[in-house]
C-alpha positions, 0 to 999 in steps of 0.5 A, a space after each residue: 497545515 495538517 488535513 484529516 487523513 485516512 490510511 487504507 491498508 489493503 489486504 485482501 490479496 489472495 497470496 498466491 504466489 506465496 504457496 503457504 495454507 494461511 493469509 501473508 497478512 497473517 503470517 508470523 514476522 519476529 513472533 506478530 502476525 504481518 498485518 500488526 506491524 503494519 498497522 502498528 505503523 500507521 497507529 504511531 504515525 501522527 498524521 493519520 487520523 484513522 484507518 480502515 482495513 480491507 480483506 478476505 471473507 475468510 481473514 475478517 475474524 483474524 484480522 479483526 481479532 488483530 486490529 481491534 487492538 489499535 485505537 485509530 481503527 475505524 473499520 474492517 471491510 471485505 474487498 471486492 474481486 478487484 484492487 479498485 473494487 477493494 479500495 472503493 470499499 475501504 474509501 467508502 468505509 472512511 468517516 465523511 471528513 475524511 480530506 486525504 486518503 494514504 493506501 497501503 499494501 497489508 503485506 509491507 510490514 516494514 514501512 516506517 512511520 517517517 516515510 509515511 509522514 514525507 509521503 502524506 506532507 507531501 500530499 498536502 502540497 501535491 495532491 498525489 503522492 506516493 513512496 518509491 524508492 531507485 532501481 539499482 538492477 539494470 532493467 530490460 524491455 522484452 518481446 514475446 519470447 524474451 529477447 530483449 528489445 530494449 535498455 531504458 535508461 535507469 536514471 529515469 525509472 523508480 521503484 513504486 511502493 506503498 502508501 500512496 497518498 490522493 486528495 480525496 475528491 481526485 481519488 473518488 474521481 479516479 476510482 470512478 473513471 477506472 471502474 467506468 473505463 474497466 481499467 485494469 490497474 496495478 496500483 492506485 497511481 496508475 488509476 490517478 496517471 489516466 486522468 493525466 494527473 501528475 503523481 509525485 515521488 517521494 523516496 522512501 526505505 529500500 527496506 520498504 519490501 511486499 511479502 510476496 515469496 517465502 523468501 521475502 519472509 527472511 528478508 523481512 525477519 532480519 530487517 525487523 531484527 536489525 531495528 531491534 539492535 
């Protein structure tokens, strides 16, 4: 059965931790601005029905410029000075049939349209989902002063990515308790997990990385070149 789904590409991250003068969603990958791959995606992927992009005042006419070229785009919004804050303007931008919401992070430009079908699907059945993808490094609890204290066992531990995908009336009553709690959240999963909801994963691409440094910039440019081969 297929639900109506609205795809909510978050991009209104400030990119810091970048260092460059512009937005990483407008940062050029293989001769397209970051945030066109992205939503390049979602366009191909038949099980969204419409998406709404969340971002900066400042990135809104570039943005615009670039998302206006897609058909299912439904509207560009500015974000708020939090990540739930920004969500709930994108979720409040949604048309009101809207039975499913897949959040996404802007700056994973490489995510592919089948990941995003496995991870919706399975919405569908579950209520809340979201890729992710193993952990390969060994991972280390530290103290204060980084020792280590502790070796969790890695078989137990994901990687989460984007998108993430919620029934819409869990998803309004997560925002709702975040927002009341004044929860400070990471990722949309973690406002779901503080109603004691269980979260499915669905393994997706390693090759599903964020632009968060300039080196993913290379990472992402040779992933992007590989497909074209």
């Amino acid at each position: 059965m297929k639900f109506f789904t609205s795809a909510i590409i978050a991009a209104s991250g400030n990119s810091t931790r970048m260092g460059l003068e512009i937005s990483k969603q407008l940062i050029n990958l293989c001769g397209k601005p970051t945030i066109e791959h992205t939503l390049s995606a979602f366009e191909n992927c038949d099980v969204i029905d419409e998406i709404v992009v969340v971002c900066r005042e400042c990135d809104m006419d570039s943005i615009k410029a670039i998302a206006t070229k897609f058909s299912k785009l439904k509207a560009v919004v500015t974000g708020g000075d939090t990540r739930d804050k920004s969500v709930s303007n994108g979720v409040k931008a949604c048309s009101d049939v809207a039975q499913f919401f897949a959040i996404h992070d802007g700056a994973r430009p490489l995510v592919r349209v089948d990941d995003i079908t496995k991870v919706v699907t399975s919405a569908y059945e579950n209520k809340a989902c979201t890729l992710g993808n193993a952990v390969t490094d060994t991972i280390k609890v530290v103290d204060d002063s980084n020792t280590i204290i502790a070796t969790p066992d890695r078989a137990t531990l994901k990687a989460v990515q984007t998108p993430q995908v919620f029934e819409r009336e869990l998803y309004l009553k997560a925002i709702d308790n975040a927002v009341t709690k004044k929860l400070s959240v990471t990722d949309d999963c973690s406002m779901v997990e503080a109603l004691n909801v269980d979260v499915k994963i669905v393994l997706g691409s390693a090759e599903n990385i964020k632009l968060t440094t300039v080196t993913d910039i290379t990472f992402a440019e040779a992933i992007l070149k590989s497909r074209e081969i």
